[in-house]
TORKOL-4160 file (C-alpha; in steps of 0.2 Angstrom, whole numbers, padded with zeros to 4 digits, m for minus):
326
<pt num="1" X="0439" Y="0460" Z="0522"/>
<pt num="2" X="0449" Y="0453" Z="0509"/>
<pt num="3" X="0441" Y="0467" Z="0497"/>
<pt num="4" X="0447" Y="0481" Z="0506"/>
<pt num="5" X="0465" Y="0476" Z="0501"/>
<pt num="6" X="0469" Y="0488" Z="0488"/>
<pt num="7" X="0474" Y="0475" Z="0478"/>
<pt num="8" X="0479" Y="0486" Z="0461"/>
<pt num="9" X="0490" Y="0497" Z="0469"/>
<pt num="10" X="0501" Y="0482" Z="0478"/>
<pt num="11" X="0505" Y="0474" Z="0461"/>
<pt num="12" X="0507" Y="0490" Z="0453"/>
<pt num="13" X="0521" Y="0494" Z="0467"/>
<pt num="14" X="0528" Y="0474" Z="0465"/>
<pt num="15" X="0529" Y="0476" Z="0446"/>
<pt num="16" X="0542" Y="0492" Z="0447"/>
<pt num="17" X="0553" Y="0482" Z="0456"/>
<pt num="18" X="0554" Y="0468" Z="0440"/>
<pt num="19" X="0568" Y="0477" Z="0431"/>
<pt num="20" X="0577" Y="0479" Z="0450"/>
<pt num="21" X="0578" Y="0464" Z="0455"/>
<pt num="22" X="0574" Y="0451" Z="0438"/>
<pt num="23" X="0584" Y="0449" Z="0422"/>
<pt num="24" X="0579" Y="0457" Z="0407"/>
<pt num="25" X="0570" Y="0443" Z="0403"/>
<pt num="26" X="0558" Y="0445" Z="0418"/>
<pt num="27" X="0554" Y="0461" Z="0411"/>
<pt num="28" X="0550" Y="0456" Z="0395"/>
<pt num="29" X="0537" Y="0445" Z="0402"/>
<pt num="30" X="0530" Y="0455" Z="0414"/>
<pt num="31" X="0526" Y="0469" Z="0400"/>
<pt num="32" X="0522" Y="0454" Z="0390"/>
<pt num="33" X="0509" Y="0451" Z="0405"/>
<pt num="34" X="0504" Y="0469" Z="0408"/>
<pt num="35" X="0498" Y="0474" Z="0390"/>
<pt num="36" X="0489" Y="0457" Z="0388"/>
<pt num="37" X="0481" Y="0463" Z="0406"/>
<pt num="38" X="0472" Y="0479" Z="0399"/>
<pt num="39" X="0468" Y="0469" Z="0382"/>
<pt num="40" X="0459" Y="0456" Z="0391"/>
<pt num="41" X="0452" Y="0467" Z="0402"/>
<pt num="42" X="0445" Y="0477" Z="0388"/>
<pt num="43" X="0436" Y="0461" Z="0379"/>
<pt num="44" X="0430" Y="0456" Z="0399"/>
<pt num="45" X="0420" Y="0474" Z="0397"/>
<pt num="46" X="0409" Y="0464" Z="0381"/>
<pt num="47" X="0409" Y="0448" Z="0390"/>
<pt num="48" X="0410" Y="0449" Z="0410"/>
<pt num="49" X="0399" Y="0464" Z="0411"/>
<pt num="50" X="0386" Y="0468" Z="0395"/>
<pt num="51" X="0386" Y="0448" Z="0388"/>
<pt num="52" X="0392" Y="0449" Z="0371"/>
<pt num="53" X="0404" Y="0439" Z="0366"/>
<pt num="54" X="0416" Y="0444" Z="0354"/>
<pt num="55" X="0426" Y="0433" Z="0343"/>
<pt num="56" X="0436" Y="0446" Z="0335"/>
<pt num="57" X="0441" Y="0457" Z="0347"/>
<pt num="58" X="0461" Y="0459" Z="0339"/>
<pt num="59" X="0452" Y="0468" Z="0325"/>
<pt num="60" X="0454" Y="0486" Z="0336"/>
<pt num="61" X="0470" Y="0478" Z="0343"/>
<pt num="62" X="0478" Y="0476" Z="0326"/>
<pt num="63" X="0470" Y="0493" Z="0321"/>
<pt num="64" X="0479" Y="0501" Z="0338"/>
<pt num="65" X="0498" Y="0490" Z="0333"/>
<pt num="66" X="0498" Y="0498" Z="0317"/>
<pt num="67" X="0489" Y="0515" Z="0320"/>
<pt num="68" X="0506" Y="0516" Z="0331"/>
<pt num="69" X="0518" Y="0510" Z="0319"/>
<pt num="70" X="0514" Y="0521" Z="0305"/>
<pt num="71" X="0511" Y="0536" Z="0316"/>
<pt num="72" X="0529" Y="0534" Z="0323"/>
<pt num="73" X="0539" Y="0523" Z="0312"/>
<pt num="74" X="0534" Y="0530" Z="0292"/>
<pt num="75" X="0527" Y="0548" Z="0300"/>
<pt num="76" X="0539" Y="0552" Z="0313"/>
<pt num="77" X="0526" Y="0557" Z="0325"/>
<pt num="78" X="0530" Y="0557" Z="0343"/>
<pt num="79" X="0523" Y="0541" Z="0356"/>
<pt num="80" X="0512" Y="0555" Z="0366"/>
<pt num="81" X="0503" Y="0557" Z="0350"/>
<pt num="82" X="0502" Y="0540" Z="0342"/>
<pt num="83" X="0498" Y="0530" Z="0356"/>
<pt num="84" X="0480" Y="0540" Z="0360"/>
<pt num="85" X="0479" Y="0542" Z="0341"/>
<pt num="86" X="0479" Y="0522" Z="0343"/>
<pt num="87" X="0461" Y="0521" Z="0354"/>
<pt num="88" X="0456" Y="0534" Z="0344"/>
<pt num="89" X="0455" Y="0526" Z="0328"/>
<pt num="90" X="0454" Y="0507" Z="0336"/>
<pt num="91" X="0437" Y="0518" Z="0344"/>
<pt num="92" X="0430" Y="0521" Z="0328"/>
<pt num="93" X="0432" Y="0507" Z="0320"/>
<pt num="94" X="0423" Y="0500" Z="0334"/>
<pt num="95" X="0408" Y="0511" Z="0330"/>
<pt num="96" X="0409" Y="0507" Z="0312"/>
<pt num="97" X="0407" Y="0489" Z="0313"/>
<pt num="98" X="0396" Y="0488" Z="0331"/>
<pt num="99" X="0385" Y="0499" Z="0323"/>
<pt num="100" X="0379" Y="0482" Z="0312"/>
<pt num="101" X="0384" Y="0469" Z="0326"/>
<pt num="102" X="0373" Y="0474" Z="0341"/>
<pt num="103" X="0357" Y="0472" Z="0329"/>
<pt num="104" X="0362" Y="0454" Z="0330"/>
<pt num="105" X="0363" Y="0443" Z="0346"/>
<pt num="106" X="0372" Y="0428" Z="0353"/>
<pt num="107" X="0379" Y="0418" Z="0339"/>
<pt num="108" X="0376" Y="0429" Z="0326"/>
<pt num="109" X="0382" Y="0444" Z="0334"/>
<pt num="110" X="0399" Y="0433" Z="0339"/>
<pt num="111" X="0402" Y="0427" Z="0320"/>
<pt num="112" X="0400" Y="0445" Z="0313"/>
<pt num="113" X="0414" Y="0452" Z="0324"/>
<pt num="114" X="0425" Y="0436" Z="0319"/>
<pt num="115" X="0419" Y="0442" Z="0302"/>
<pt num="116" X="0422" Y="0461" Z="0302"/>
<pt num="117" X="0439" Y="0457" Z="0310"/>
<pt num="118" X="0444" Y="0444" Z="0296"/>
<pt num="119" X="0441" Y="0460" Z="0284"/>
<pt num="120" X="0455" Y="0468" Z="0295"/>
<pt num="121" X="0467" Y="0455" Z="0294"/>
<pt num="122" X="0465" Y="0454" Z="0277"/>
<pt num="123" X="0467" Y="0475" Z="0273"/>
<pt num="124" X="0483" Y="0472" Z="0286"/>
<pt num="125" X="0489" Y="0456" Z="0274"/>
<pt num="126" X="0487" Y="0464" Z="0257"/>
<pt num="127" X="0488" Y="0483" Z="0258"/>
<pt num="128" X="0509" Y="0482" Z="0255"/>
<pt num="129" X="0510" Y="0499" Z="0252"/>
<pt num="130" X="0503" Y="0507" Z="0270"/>
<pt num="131" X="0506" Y="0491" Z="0281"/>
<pt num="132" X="0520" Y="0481" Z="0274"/>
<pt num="133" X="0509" Y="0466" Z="0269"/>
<pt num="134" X="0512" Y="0448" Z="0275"/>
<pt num="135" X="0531" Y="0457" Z="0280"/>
<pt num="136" X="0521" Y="0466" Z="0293"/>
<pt num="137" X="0531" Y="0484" Z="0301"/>
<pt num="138" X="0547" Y="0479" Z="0307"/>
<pt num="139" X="0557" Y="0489" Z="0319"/>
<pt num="140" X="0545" Y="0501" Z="0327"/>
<pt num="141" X="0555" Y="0513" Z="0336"/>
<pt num="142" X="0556" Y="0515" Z="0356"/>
<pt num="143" X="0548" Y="0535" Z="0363"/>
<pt num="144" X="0563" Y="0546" Z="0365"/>
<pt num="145" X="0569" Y="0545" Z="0381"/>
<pt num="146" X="0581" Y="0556" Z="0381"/>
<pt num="147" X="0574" Y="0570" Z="0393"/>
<pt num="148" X="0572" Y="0556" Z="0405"/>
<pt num="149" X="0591" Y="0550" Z="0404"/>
<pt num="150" X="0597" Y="0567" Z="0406"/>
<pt num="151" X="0585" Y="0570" Z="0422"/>
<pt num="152" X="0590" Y="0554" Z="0429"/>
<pt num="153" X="0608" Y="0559" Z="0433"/>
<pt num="154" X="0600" Y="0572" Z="0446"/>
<pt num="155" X="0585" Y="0560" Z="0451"/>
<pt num="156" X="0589" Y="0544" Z="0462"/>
<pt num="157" X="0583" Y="0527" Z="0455"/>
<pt num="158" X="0577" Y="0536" Z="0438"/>
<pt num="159" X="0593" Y="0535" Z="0429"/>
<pt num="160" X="0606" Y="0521" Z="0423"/>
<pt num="161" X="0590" Y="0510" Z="0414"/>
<pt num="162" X="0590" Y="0501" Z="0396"/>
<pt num="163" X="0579" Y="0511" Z="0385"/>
<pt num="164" X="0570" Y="0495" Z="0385"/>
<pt num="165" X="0564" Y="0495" Z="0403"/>
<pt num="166" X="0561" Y="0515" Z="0401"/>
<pt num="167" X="0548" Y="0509" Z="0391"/>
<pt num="168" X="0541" Y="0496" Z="0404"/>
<pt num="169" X="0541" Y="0508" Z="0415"/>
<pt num="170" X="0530" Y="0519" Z="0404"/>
<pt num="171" X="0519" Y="0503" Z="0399"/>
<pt num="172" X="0516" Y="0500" Z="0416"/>
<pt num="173" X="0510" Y="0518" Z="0421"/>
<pt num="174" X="0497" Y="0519" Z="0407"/>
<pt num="175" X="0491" Y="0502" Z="0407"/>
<pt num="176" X="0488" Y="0506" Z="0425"/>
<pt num="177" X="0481" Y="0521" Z="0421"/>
<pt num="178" X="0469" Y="0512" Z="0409"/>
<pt num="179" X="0463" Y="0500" Z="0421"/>
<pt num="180" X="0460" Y="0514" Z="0433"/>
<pt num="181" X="0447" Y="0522" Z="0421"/>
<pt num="182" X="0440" Y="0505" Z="0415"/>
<pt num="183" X="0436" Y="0500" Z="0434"/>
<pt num="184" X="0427" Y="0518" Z="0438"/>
<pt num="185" X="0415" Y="0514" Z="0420"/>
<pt num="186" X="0410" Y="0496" Z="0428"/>
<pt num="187" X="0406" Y="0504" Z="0445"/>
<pt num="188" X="0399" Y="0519" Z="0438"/>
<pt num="189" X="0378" Y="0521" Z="0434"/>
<pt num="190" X="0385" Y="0517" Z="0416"/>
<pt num="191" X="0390" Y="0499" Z="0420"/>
<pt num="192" X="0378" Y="0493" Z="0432"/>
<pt num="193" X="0367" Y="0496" Z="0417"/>
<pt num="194" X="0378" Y="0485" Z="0408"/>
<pt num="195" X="0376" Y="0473" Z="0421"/>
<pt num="196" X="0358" Y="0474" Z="0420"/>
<pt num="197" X="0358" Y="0470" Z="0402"/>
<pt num="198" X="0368" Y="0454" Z="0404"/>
<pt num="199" X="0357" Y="0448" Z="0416"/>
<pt num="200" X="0343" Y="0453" Z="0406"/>
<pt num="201" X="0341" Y="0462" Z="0391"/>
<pt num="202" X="0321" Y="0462" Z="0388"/>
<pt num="203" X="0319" Y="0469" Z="0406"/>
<pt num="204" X="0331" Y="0480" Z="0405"/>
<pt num="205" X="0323" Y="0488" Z="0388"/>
<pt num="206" X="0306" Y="0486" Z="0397"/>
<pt num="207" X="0310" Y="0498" Z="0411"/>
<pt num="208" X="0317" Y="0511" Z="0397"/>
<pt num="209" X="0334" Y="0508" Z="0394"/>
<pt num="210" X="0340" Y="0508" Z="0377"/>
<pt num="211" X="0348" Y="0492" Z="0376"/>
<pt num="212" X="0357" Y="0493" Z="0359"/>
<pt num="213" X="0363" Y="0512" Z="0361"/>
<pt num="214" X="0374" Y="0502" Z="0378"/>
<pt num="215" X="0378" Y="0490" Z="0372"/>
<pt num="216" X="0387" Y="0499" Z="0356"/>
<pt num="217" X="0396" Y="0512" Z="0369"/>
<pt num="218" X="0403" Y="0495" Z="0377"/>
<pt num="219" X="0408" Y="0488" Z="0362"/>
<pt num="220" X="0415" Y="0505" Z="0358"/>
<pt num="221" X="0424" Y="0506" Z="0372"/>
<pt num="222" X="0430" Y="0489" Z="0374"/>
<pt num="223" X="0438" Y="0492" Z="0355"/>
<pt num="224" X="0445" Y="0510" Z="0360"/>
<pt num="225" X="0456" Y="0502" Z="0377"/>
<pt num="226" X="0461" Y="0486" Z="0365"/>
<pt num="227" X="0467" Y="0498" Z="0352"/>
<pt num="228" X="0478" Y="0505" Z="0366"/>
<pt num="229" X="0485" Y="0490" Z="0371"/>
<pt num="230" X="0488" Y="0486" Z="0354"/>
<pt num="231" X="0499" Y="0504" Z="0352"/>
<pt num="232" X="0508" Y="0498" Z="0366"/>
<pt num="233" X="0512" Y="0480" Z="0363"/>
<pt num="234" X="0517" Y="0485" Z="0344"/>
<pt num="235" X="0533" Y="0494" Z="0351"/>
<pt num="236" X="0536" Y="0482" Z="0363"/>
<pt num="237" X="0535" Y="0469" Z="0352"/>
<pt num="238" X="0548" Y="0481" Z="0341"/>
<pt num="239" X="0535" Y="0475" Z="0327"/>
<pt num="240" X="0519" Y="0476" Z="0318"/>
<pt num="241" X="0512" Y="0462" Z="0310"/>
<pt num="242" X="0495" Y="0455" Z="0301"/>
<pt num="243" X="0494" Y="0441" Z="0314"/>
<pt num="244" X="0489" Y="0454" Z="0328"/>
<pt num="245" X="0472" Y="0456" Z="0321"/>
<pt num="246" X="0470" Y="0438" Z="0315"/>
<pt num="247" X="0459" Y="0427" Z="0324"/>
<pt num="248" X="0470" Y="0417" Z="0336"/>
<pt num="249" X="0473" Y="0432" Z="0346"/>
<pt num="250" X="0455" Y="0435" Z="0348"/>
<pt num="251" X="0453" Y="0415" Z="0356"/>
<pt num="252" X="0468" Y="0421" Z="0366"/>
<pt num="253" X="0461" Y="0436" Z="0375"/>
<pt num="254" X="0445" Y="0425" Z="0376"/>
<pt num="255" X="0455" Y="0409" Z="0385"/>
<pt num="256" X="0463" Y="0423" Z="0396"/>
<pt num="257" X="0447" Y="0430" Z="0402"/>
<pt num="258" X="0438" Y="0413" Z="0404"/>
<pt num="259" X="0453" Y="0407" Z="0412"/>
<pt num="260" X="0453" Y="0421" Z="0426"/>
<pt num="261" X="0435" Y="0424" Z="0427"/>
<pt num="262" X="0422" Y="0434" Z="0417"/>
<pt num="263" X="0413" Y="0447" Z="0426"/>
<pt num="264" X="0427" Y="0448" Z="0439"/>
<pt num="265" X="0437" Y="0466" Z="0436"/>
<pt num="266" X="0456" Y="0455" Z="0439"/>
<pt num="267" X="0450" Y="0441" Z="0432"/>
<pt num="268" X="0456" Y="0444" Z="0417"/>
<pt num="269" X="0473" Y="0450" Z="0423"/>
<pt num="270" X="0475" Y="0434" Z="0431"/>
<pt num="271" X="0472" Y="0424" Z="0415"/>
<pt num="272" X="0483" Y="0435" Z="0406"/>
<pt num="273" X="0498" Y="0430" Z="0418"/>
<pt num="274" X="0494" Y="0411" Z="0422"/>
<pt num="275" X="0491" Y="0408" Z="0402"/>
<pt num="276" X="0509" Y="0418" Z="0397"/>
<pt num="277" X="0517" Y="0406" Z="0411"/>
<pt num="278" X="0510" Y="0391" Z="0407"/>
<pt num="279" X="0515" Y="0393" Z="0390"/>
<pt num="280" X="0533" Y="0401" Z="0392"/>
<pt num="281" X="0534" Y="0385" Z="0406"/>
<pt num="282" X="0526" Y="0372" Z="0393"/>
<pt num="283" X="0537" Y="0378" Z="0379"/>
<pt num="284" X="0553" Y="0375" Z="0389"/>
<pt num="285" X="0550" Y="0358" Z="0392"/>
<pt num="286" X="0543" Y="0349" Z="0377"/>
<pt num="287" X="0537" Y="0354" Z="0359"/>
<pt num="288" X="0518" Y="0348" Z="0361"/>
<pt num="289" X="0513" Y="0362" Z="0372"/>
<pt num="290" X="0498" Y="0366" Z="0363"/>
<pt num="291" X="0492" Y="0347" Z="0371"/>
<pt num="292" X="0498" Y="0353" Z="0386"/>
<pt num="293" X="0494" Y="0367" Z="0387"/>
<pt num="294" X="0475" Y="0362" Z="0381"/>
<pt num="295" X="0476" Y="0351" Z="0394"/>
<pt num="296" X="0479" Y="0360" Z="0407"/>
<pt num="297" X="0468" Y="0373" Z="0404"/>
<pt num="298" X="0451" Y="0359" Z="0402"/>
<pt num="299" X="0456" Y="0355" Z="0419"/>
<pt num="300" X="0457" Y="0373" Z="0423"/>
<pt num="301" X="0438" Y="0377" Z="0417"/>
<pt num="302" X="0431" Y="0364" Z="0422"/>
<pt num="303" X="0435" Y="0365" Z="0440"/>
<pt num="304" X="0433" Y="0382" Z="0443"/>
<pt num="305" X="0419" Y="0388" Z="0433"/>
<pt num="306" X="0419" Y="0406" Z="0440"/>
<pt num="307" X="0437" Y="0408" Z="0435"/>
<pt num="308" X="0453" Y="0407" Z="0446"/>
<pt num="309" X="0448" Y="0425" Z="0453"/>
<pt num="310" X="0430" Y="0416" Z="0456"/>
<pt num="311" X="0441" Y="0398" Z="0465"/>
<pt num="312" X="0452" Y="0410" Z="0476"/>
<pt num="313" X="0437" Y="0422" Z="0480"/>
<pt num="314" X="0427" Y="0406" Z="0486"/>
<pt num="315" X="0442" Y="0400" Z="0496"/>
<pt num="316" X="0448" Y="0415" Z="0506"/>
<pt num="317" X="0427" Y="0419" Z="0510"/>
<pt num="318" X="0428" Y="0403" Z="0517"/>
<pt num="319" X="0444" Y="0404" Z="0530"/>
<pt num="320" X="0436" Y="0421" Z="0535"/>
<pt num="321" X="0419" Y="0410" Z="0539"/>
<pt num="322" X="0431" Y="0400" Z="0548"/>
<pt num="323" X="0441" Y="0410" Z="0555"/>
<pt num="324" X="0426" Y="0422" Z="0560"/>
<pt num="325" X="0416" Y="0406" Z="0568"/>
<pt num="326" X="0432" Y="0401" Z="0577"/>
């Protein structure tokens, strides 16, 4: 029963009403939460559904920030260009390097992501001339919202809004939009064949599938929707920088999706939002967050080892049992 609530749509409909009825700093973290929603949900494509773990994922999320910021900041193009231009290129650099990583398993296959995305950190660092070096991009320009101001003097509620929560409202629209189409591939033919190769990859290739050719089409995709949410968070951020594609953001996208449940679709959403509260709540209070905040989330994972989405799935099946029997 629980299931059958349409579950996307009612915190798609919530999250409109952020810049209405929060401050601007409600807003900032709900985008904050929203772009680190379809980057974890990306990275739960490798690790919920095929089994590969990826320590370098913010390689294709680096490549999207500054495929962005050059595209709109140094070559003037417009957002409705640079932002699919973003998975595009995060997408082929994707193919590139999981062409040589799906030959390799486990371990091995997880150390040569964290290797190939080191390389991209490093292009990002030193390469002054295209990416600004260790000074990064700064000041990434907002879309031209102009059309839309001018429009919302005759349309209710679409007028009288920052250009900042323009953009939120836009982030929103395509992230949903991204999920959307990453939940159709795991429910499609596609990625029950994905699942299959998790659960087993030997019988999988036994009964004909080719289990590499998948599993570089996940990684390929996985790399194209984090190069998207890497274009996004670029201007939001109203910055590109080398640390986007370093390997701390790869362990926090893992911790996200960990924290809210691998193989679950909104697990990784959920990770997204509890981690950027505890931190922004930890941060508030005293200067050893990282303890904290480590803390907090050993406690976290080893109490519910399916995930918060896993805890609160086991809970509500047991009150309708309950309820059901009563």
């Amino acid at each position: 029963m629980i299931a059958r609530v349409p579950w996307g749509l009612l915190v798609f409909v919530a999250a409109l009403f952020v810049p209405a009825v929060g401050s601007r700093y409600h807003t900032f973290v709900a985008g904050d939460v929203v772009i680190w929603a379809l980057f974890a949900t990306s990275l739960n494509l490798l690790v919920g559904y095929t089994g590969l773990v990826s320590f370098g994922h913010a390689a294709y999320f680096g490549v999207g920030a500054y495929a962005t910021g050059i595209l709109m900041k140094k070559l003037g193009a417009p957002f409705l260009l640079a932002w699919p231009a973003a998975g595009a290129l995060a997408g082929a650099c994707a193919l590139v390097f999981g062409f040589f990583c799906v030959r390799l398993t486990r371990i091995y296959f997880a150390m040569l992501t964290l290797a190939f995305a080191q390389i991209v950190w490093a292009i990002c660092f030193k390469w002054n001339e295209v990416t600004g070096g260790e000074q990064g991009m700064p000041e990434i320009p907002y879309p031209d919202f102009g059309w839309v101001e001018r429009w919302g003097a005759r349309v209710p509620l679409l007028g009288g809004w920052r250009t900042s929560e323009y953009y939120y409202f836009v982030t929103l629209v395509l992230v949903a939009a991204s999920l959307f189409a990453l939940h159709r591939i795991v429910g499609s033919p596609f990625g029950r064949i994905l699942t299959s190769i998790r659960e087993n990859a030997e019988r999988a290739e036994f009964i004909g599938v080719n289990v590499r050719r998948y599993e570089l089409a996940a990684f390929v995709l996985a790399g194209a929707f984090a190069g998207l949410a890497g274009g996004l968070f670029g201007i939001f951020n109203r910055g590109v920088f080398p640390d986007f594609a370093y390997w701390t953001k790869s362990s926090e996208v893992l911790i996200m999706t960990l924290l809210g449940g691998m193989g679950s679709f909104y697990g990784p959403s959920i990770g997204a939002l509890v981690l950027i509260l505890l931190n922004q709540q930890i941060v508030s209070y005293t200067e050893y967050w990282p303890l904290v905040l480590g803390t907090v989330l050993v406690v976290l994972l080893f109490g519910f080892p399916g995930g918060i989405a896993g805890a609160v799935g086991a809970l509500a099946g047991r009150l309708f049992r309950r309820l059901r029997s009563a």
